[in-house]
C-alpha positions in Angstrom: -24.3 -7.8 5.6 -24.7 -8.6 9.3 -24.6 -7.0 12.2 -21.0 -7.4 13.3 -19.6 -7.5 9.9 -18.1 -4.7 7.4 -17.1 -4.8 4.0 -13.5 -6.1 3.0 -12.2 -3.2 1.3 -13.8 -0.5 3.8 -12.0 -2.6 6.7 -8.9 -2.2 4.5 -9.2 1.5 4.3 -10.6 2.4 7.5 -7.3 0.5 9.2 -5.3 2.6 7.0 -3.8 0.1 4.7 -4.5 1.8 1.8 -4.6 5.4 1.2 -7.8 5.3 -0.8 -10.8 2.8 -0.6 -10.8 2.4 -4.3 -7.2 1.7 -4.3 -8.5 -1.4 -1.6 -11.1 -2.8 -3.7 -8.9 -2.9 -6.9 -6.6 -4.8 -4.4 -9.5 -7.5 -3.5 -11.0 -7.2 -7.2 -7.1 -8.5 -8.6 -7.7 -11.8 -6.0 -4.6 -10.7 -4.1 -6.3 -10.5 -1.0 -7.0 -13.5 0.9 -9.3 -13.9 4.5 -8.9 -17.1 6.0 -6.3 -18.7 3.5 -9.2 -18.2 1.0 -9.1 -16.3 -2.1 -11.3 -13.4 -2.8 -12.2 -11.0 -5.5 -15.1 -9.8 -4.1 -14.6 -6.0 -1.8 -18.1 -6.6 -0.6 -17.3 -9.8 1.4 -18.5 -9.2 4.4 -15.6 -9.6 7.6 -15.9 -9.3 11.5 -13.7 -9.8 14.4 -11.7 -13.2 14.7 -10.6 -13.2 10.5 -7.0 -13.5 9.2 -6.2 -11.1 6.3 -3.0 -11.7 3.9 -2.0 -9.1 1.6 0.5 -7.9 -0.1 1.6 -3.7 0.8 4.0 -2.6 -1.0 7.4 -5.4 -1.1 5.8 -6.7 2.1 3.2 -8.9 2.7 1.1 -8.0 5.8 -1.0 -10.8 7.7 -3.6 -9.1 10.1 -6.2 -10.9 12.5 -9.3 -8.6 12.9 -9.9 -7.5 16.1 -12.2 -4.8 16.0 -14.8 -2.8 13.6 -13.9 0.4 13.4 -16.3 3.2 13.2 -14.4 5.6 11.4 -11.2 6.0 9.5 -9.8 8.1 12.4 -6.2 8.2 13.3 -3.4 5.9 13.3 -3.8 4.4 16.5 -7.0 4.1 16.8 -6.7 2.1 13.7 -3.7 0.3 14.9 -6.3 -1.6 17.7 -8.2 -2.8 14.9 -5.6 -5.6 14.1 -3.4 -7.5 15.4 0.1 -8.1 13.2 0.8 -11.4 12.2 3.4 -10.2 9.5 6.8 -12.3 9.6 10.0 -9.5 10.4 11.3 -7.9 7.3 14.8 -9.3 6.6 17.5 -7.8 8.1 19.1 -4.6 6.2 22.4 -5.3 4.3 25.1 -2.8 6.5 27.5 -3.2 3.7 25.4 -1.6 0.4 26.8 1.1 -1.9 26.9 3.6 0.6 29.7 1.8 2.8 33.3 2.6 2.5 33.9 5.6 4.5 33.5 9.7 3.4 33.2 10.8 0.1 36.4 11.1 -1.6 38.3 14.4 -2.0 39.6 15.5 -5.2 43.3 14.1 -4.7 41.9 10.6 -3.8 40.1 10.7 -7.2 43.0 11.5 -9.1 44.9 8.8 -7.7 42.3 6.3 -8.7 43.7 4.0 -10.9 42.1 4.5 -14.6 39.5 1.7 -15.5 
């Protein structure tokens, strides 16, 4: 590795993506990680400043650009100025789920439900 560079899935980890660095490499070993719209499989590629990551997190699918090496796996914001966030906005919340229709209904309203 050079000076400059770090490994893939210690980046991953030390930006707080992934709770655990194994959970990371498993991530990279699966080919679901991708640095410069190229597919990898390897957690010891080696990265540096100027790289775009895409990954999927969860339902999302995050795209970083390196900015920085960190040193450590400190806290959140200090690995927040690690990246830059590429990620398109998650879609807009639906207003009108299961949830929408007023209060919960008392017991009279329930017995004047009509029977199904």
């Amino acid at each position: 590795m050079t000076e400059g560079s770090l490994r893939l899935d210690k980046w991953l980890w030390q930006a707080r993506f992934f709770k655990t660095r194994a959970l990371a490499a498993k991530l990279v070993a699966e080919g679901k990680v991708r640095v410069n719209a190229q597919r990898v499989t390897k957690p010891s590629r080696a990265i540096a400043p100027g790289d775009t990551l895409t990954f999927p997190q969860g339902r999302a699918v995050r795209v970083v650009r390196i900015v920085a090496l960190p040193v450590r796996r400190g806290p959140a914001r200090e690995a927040q100025a690690c990246y830059d966030d590429l990620s398109p906005p998650p879609p807009p919340s639906d207003p009108g789920g299961p949830k929408a229709g007023g209060p919960r209904p008392t017991k009279k309203d329930r017995r004047n439900l009509p029977d199904t």
